[in-house]
C-alpha positions in Angstrom: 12.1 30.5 19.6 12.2 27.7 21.6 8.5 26.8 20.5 10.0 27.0 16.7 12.2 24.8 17.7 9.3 22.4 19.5 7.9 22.0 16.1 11.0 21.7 14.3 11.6 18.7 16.4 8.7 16.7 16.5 6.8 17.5 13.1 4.8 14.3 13.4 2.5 15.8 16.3 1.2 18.4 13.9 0.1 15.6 11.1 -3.7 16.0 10.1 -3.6 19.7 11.0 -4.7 22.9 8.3 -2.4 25.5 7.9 -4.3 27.6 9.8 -4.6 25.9 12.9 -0.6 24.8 13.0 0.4 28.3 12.9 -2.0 29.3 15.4 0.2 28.7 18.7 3.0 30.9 17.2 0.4 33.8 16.2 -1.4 33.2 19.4 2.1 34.2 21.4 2.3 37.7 19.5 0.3 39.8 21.7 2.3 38.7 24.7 5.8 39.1 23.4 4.6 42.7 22.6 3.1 43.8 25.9 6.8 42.4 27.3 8.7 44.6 25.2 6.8 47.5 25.2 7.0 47.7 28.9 10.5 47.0 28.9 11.5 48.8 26.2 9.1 52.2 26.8 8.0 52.1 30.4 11.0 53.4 32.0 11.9 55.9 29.0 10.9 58.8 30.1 10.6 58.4 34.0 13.6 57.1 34.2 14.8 60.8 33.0 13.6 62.6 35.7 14.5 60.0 38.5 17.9 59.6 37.8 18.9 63.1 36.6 19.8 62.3 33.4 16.7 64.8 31.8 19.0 68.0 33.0 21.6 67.5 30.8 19.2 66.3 27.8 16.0 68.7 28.6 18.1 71.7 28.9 19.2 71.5 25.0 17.7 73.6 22.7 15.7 70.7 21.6 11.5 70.7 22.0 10.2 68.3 24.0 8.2 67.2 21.5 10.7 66.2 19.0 13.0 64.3 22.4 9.5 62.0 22.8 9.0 61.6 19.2 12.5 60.2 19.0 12.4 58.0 21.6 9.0 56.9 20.5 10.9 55.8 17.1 13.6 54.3 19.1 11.2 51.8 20.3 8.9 51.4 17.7 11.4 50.1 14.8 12.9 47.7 16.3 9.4 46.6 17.5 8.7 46.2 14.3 11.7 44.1 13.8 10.8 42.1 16.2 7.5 41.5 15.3 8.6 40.9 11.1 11.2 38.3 12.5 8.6 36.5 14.4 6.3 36.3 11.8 9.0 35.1 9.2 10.4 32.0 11.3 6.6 31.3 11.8 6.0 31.5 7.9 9.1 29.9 7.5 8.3 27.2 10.2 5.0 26.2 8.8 6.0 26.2 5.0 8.2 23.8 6.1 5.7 21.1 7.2 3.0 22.2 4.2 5.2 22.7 1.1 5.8 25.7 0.7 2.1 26.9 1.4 1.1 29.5 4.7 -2.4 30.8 5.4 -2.4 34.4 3.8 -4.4 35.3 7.3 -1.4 35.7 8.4 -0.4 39.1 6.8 -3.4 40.8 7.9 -2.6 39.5 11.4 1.2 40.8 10.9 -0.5 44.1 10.3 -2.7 43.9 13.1 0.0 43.4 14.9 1.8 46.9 14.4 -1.0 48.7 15.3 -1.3 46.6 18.9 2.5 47.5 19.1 1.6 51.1 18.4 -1.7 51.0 20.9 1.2 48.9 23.9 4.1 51.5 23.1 1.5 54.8 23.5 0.2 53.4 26.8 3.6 52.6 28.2 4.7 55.5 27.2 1.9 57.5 29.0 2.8 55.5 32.1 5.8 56.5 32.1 5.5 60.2 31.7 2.9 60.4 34.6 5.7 58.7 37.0 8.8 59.8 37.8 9.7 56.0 38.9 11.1 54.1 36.2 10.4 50.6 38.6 6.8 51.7 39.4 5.8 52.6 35.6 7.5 49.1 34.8 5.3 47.4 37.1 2.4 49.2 36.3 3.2 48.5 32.4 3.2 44.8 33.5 -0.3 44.8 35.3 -1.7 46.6 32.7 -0.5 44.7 29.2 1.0 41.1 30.7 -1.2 40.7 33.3 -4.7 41.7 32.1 -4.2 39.5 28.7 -3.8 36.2 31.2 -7.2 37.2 33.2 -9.1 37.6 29.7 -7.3 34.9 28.4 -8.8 32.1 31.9 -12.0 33.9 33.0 -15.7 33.7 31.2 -17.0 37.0 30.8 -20.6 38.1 31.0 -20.7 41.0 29.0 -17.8 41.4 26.4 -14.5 44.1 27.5 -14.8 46.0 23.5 -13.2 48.7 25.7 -9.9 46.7 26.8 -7.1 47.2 24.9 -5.3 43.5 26.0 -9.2 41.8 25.0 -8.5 43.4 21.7 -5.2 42.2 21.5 -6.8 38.7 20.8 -7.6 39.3 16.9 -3.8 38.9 16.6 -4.8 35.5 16.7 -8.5 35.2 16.2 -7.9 36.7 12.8 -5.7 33.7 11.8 -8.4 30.7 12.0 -11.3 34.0 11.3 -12.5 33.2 15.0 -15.7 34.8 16.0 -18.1 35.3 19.1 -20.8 32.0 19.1 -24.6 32.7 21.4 -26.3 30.4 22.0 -30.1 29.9 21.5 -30.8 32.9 24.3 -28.3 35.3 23.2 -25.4 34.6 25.7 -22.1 33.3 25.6 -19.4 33.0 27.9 -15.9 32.7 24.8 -15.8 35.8 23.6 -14.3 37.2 20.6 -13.4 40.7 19.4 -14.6 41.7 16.1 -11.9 43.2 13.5 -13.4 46.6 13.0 -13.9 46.7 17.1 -10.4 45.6 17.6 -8.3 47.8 15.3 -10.5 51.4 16.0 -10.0 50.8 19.8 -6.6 50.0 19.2 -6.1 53.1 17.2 -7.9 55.0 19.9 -5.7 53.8 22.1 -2.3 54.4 20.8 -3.3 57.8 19.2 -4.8 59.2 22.7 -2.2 57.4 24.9 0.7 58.7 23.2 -0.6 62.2 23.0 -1.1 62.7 26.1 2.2 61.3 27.3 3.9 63.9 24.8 2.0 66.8 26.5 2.8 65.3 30.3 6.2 65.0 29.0 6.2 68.5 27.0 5.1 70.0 30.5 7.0 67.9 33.4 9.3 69.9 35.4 13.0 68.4 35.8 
C-alpha cells in the first residue's frame, strides 16, 4: 500500500516507462508478501495445538484429523487468495491510472502463478508446523525458509541455477510480467538467473502437493 501510494503521488517519475515495466515493482513485491503471510498465518496452526493444549479439547471430537487440517488449510488459503486478488486489483487499478485505461495482460498469468506459490508457501508452512510442537520455532523456521532464502537469491550470483528452490521459483511472479529469461554468454555461463515457467510452476506444484501431504499425515498421527 504505501508503494501504491508512492506512485500515486509522484506520477511524473514513471513518464517514458511501458506498461510492463511500471507495474513491475508492485508484481515484483508479491512473492514476499506471501512468504510473510503464510508463515504467519500457517506456521503456528497446528503446533501451536499441541503446545498450548488447545488440540485436547479439538482432537478428541469425533472429527478426522484429516478433515481438522483440511479446514484449517482453507482457513488460510481464502483469504490468501483475497489478499493476493486485492493486490493485484490496486496494482491494475494503479497502473491504468497512469496508461488510460490499458494494463499488461501478463499480469493475469502472473495473478495465477501467484495462487499456486501461495499453495506451494501454505503446504510448506504447514509441514513445519506439524513436525514441531513450538508454534515460535516453526515461525522462525517458516521465516528462514520463505523470507529469508528469497533475499539471498534475490543479492547473490549463482553458479549453477537452484530449479530445485521453491523461493528461486517464486521469481516468475515477476519475471513472467516483462517475459524475463536466463541470458549466457558466449561460453555458456551466466551469473542472473531466471526460472523458466514450465520449471517454476511443476516444482511449485511439487512442492505444495508433497508438503502438504505429509503435514496431513504428521498431523493425522501426532500424539496430543
Amino acid at each position: 500500500m504505501v508503494v501504491a501510494l508512492f506512485f500515486l503521488a509522484y506520477p511524473t517519475a514513471m513518464e517514458g516507462m511501458s506498461p510492463e515495466n511500471f507495474i513491475y515493482p508492485f508484481i515484483a513485491s508479491m512473492a514476499l508478501v506471501i512468504s510473510i503471510y503464510s508463515a504467519i498465518s500457517f506456521s503456528d496452526n497446528i503446533s501451536d495445538e499441541f503446545e498450548k493444549g488447545t488440540g485436547l479439547i479439538m482432537l478428541v471430537q469425533p472429527v478426522p484429523r484429516t478433515t481438522l487440517f483440511a479446514g484449517k488449510f482453507v482457513a488460510a488459503f481464502i483469504p490468501g487468495l483475497i489478499l493476493i486478488a486485492i493486490y493485484y486489483l490496486i496494482s491494475i487499478m494503479i497502473c491504468s491510472s497512469h496508461w488510460h485505461g490499458q494494463f499488461p495482460t501478463t499480469v493475469w498469468m502472473s495473478m495465477m502463478l501467484s495462487i499456486v506459490y501461495l499453495f506451494a508457501a501454505l503446504g510448506v508452512c504447514g509441514l513445519i508446523s506439524s513436525i514441531s510442537s513450538n508454534s515460535s520455532l516453526s515461525l522462525v523456521v517458516s521465516l528462514l525458509l520463505l523470507v529469508v532464502s528469497s533475499f539471498y537469491f534475490a543479492n547473490v550470483n549463482l553458479i549453477t541455477e537452484p530449479w530445485y528452490v521453491l523461493t528461486y521459483d517464486s521469481k516468475i511472479l515477476s519475471d513472467s510480467i516483462l517475459n524475463v529469461q536466463t541470458v549466457f554468454d558466449s561460453s555458456m555461463s551466466t551469473y542472473a538467473y531466471h526460472p523458466l515457467l514450465s520449471t517454476s510452476v511443476m516444482m511449485m506444484g511439487i512442492y505444495g502437493t508433497i508438503s502438504t501431504a505429509f503435514a496431513m499425515v504428521f498431523f493425522r498421527y501426532k500424539e496430543i
